[in-house]
N, C-alpha and C positions, 0 to 999 in steps of 0.2 A: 504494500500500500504506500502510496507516494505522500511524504508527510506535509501536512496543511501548516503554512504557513499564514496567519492573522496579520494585515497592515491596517493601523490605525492613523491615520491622514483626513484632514482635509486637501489635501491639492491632490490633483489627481494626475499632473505631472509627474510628478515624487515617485505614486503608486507606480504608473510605467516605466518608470526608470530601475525600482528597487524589483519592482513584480516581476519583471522581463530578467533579473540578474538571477535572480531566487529561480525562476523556471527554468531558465537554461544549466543550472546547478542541481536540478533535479526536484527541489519543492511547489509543489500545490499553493500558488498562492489566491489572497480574497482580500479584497477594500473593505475596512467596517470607517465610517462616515459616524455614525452615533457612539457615542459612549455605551449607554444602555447594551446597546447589538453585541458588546465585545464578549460579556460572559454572558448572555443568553447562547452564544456560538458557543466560545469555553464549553459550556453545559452540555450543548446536544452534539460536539463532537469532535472535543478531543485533541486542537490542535498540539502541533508541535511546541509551538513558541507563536507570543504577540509584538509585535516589531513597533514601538511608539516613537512618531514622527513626533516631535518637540523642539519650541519654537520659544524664541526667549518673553518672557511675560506672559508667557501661558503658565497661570498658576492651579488652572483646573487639571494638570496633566498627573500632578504628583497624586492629586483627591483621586485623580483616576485609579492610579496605580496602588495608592493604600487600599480603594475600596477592596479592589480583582486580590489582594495578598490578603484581605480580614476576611474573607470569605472564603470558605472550608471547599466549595463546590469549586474556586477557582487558584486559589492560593497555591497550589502546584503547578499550574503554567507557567514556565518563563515568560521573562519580560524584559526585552530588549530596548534601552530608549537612546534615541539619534539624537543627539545634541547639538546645536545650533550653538556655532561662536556668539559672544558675550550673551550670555542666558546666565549669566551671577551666579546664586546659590542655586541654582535650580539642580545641578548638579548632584548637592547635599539633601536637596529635599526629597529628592526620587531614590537617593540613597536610604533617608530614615523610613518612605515609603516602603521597601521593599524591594526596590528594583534588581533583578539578577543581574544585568550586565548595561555598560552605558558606552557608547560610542560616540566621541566629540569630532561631530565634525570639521574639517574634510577628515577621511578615513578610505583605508583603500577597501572595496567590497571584499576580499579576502579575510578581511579579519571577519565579519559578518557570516561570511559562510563559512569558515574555521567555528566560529560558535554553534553553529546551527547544526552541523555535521556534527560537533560534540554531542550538543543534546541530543539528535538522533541516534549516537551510540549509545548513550545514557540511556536513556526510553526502551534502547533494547535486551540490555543488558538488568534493567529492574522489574522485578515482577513481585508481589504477594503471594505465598502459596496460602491452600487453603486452611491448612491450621494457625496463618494471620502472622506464619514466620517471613521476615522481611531477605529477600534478595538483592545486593545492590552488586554489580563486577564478582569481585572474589571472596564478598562478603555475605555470610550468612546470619540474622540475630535470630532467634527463636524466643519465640513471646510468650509462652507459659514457661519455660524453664529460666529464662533471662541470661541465656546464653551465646556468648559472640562465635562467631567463626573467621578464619581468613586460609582461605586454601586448604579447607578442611583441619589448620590446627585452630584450637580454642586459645581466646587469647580473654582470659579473666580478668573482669573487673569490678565492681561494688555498683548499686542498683545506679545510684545516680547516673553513672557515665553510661551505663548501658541508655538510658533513657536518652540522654542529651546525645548518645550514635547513633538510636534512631530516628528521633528528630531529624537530623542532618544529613543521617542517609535517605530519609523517605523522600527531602525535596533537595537531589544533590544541586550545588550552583545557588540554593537561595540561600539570601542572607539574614538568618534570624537574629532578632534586638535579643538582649541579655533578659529583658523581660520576657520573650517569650518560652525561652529556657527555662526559666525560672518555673512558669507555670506550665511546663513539660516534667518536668523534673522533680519540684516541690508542688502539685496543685494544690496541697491543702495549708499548706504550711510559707505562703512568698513571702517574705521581707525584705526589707531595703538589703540585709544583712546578705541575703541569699543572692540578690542582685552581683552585688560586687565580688562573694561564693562563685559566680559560673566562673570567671576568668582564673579563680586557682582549681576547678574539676574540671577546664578544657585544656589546662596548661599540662594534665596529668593525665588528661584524655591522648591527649598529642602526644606526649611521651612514649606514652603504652601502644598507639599505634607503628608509630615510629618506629618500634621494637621489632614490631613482626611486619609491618609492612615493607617497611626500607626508605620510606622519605613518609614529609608531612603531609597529607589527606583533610588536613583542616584549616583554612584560609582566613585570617582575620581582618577586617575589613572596619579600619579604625572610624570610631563614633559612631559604628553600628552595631557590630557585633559579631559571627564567624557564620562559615558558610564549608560543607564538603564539597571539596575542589580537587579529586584526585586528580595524577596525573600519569591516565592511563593513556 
């Protein structure tokens, strides 16, 4: 199946120029023109990634981008945004929104379809089995025993880190706030304390992968928070 690529534009210039680059590289692409339209699409089918054209003083881009990442139905799609020279913070707010990757333009379309290809390996490479154990590459967790795997060996560690790996593994490339960790990891229990907590159990998260992986699998992504970035 040819994977569907989302462009979120108003000019429809843009669309043919990015849409014709993506098809000749092998993706399915489609104009969404409305905000609204982008996860009612999400919903009924699944793209690859949402490619967000951004435009400096568009400050509705980022409300875009947090809504599709606060929402459980759409929060797994990537979300690509083209950044337009002098757009200021705009940069930082698509950051705190959630954004997985940002592109300032100019930019050669190579690095665009280097991402896209990633995710497509990604996407192939992760599946759910049906006892709710999580697959990501060469990683296996198992959800009622709370046990890790990497290439078939077990790589132990205490409930927390298990929690904050599968967080990271279910949406690899997204970049989760320390808040959401928190309430991954602690949901009954957050506090401020537990907050500033995630950075010393990803620091020993990272370690412990390290270990058995052979580099780091965890990408920190300052004034945000960490994101699974391996580099397979």
């Amino acid at each position: 199946m040819t994977p569907l690529v989302l462009i979120s534009s108003k000019d429809p210039d843009f669309f043919l120029v990015f849409g014709h680059i993506l098809s000749v590289a092998g993706f399915e692409t489609r104009l969404i023109t409305a905000d609204k339209e982008i996860a009612r699409t999400i919903k009924a089918e699944t793209p690859l990634a949402v490619i967000l054209d951004c435009h400096p003083g568009d400050r509705a881009i980022a409300k875009q981008c947090l809504s599709l990442k606060s929402s459980e139905a759409t929060r797994a799609t990537p979300l690509a945004g083209l950044v337009a020279p002098r757009s200021g913070k705009l940069h930082l707010d698509l950051i705190k929104a959630g954004v997985d990757e940002i592109f300032s333009r100019p930019f050669a379309p190579e690095q665009l379809l280097s991402w896209l290809h990633g995710k497509a390996g990604v996407a192939k490479r992760s599946r759910e089995t049906k006892t709710g154990d999580l697959v990501q590459g060469d990683f296996r967790l198992e959800r009622q025993t709370h046990r890790t795997f990497f290439k078939q060996k077990e790589i132990v560690m205490p409930p927390i880190e298990f929690k904050l790996l599968r967080s990271l593994l279910a949406q690899p490339g997204k970049v989760f706030s320390r808040e959401e960790l928190v309430a991954t990891a602690w949901p009954e229990h957050a506090t401020a304390t537990d907050v500033r907590g995630v950075d010393v159990h990803i620091a020993r998260l990272r370690k412990r992968l390290r270990a058995s992986v052979g580099n780091d699998v965890i990408r920190t992504v300052r004034s945000a928070g960490y994101a699974f970035a391996p580099d397979w």
